[in-house]
N, C-alpha and C positions, 0 to 999 in steps of 0.2 A: 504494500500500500504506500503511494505516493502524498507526501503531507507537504505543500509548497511552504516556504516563511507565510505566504500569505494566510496560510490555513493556521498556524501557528501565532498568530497574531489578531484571528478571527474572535469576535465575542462568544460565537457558539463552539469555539475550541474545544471548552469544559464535556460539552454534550458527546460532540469527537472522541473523545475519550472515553466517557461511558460507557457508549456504545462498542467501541474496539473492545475495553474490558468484560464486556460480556459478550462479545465474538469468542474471545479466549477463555472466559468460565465456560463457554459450549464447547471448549471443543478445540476452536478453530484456529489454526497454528499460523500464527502473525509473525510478517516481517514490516516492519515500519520505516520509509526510507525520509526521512524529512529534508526539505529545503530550506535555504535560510535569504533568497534573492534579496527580499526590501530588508533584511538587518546588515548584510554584507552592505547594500548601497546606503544604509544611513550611517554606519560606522567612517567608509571608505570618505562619505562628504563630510565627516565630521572632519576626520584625518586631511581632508584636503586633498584628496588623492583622487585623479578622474578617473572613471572607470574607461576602459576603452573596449569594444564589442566587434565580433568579426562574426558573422552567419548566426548570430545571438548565442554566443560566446562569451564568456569575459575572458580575455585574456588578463591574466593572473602576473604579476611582477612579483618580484620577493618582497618587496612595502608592502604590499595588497594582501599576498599572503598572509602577511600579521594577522592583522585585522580579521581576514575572515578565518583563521584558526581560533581567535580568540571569540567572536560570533557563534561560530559553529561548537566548538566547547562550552558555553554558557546557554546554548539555545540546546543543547543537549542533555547537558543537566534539567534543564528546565522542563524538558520533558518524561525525565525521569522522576523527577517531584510530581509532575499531572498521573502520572498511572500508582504514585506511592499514597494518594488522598483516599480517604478511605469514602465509602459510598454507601453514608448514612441513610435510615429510611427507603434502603430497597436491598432486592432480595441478596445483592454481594458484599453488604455489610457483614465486614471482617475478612472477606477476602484480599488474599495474599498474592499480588499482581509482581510477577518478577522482572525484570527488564534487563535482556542483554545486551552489553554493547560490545566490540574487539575490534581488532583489525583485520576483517575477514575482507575486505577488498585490497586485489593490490594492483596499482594504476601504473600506465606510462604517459610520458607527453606525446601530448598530440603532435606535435614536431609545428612545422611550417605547412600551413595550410595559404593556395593564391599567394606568395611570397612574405606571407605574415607570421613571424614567429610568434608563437602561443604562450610559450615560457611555461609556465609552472600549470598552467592547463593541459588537463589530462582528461585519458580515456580509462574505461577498465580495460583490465589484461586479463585480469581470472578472477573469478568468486572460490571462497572456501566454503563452500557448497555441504561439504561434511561436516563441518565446524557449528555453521550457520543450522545443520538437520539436527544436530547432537542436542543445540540449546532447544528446539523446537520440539521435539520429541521430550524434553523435561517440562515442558508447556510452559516454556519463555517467551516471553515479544524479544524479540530479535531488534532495537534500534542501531541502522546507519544514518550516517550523512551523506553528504556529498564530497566527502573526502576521502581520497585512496590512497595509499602509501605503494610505493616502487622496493623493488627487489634492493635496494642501496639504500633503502634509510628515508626517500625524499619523501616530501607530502606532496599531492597535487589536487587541484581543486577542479571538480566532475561536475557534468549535469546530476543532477539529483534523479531527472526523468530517465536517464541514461543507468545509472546504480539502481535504480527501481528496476527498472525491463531486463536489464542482467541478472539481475539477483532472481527475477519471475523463472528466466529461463536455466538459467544454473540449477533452479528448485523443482523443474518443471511445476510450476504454479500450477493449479486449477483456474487461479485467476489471481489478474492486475487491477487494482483499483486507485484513480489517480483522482486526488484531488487538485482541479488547475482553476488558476486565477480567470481564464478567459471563460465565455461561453459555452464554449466546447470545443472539438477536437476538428480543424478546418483541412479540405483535401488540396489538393495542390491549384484549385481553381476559387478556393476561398470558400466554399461552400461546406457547412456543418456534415459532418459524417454522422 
């Protein structure tokens, strides 16, 4: 399940959460991949730092980096506090919601895309696919972000849409569920699928 910054910054977030929590008192084995788009851009303008975009990209600089390392760690924790509230007055009061996070994605740079170096924007390479079953099978929520780490050590910063749909297909999902800022999901002539 895709959760953009926008969704994570939504008033009905709280309900968001509910609801996922009693997906998983059923049953039903969650991976939770969250975005952080509008907190990365009000940090980077806080910072003074311009973002710059290619094919709706961020091409990622080592300043920028900062910034949304430190976003994405604190919007992370944050969502580990939303599934730790306990849910008084209905039936999963006192339930015990565990939430996993690691480093189960491990990314490379996108390189040079049209003569534009990416820098510290990445793709995924592999999902830990077993790592990721093991927690799921203890009837964990699985939370990523959008950030992958490389075979050396590096962090590089993902589509969130992109660590969702790999993580889907790594698991063989039954299904992908995205929550997106726009309308809906538009086909290459602009028209709503």
């Amino acid at each position: 399940m895709l959760l953009p910054g926008e969704a994570l910054e939504h008033p009905n977030f709280n309900n968001i959460v509910h609801d996922i929590n009693l997906l998983n008192s059923l049953g039903v084995k969650l991976v939770l991949v969250h975005g952080a788009r509008p907190q990365i851009n009000n940090a980077l303008d806080a910072a003074q730092i311009q973002s710059t975009y290619h094919k709706g990209l961020r091409i990622t600089d080592a300043d920028s980096l900062v910034h949304i390392k430190q976003v994405i760690g604190a919007l992370s924790i944050d969502v580990e506090a939303m599934f730790s509230m306990g849910l008084a007055n209905s039936p999963m009061h006192g339930a015990d919601i565990t939430v996993s996070r690691g480093n189960y994605i491990t990314a490379k740079p996108l390189g040079v895309l049209d003569g534009i170096d990416h820098a510290l924007t990445g793709v995924v390479r592999k999902v830990n696919a077993e790592a990721i079953q093991q927690h799921l099978d203890a009837h964990n929520i699985v939370l990523l972000s959008n950030l992958g780490y490389s075979t050396t050590g590096e962090v590089f910063n993902l589509s969130a849409e992109d660590v969702a749909t790999e993580v889907a297909i790594a698991l063989n999902a039954e299904k992908l569920i995205m929550f997106i800022p726009q309308t809906g999901i538009l086909d290459g002539n602009g028209d709503m699928v």
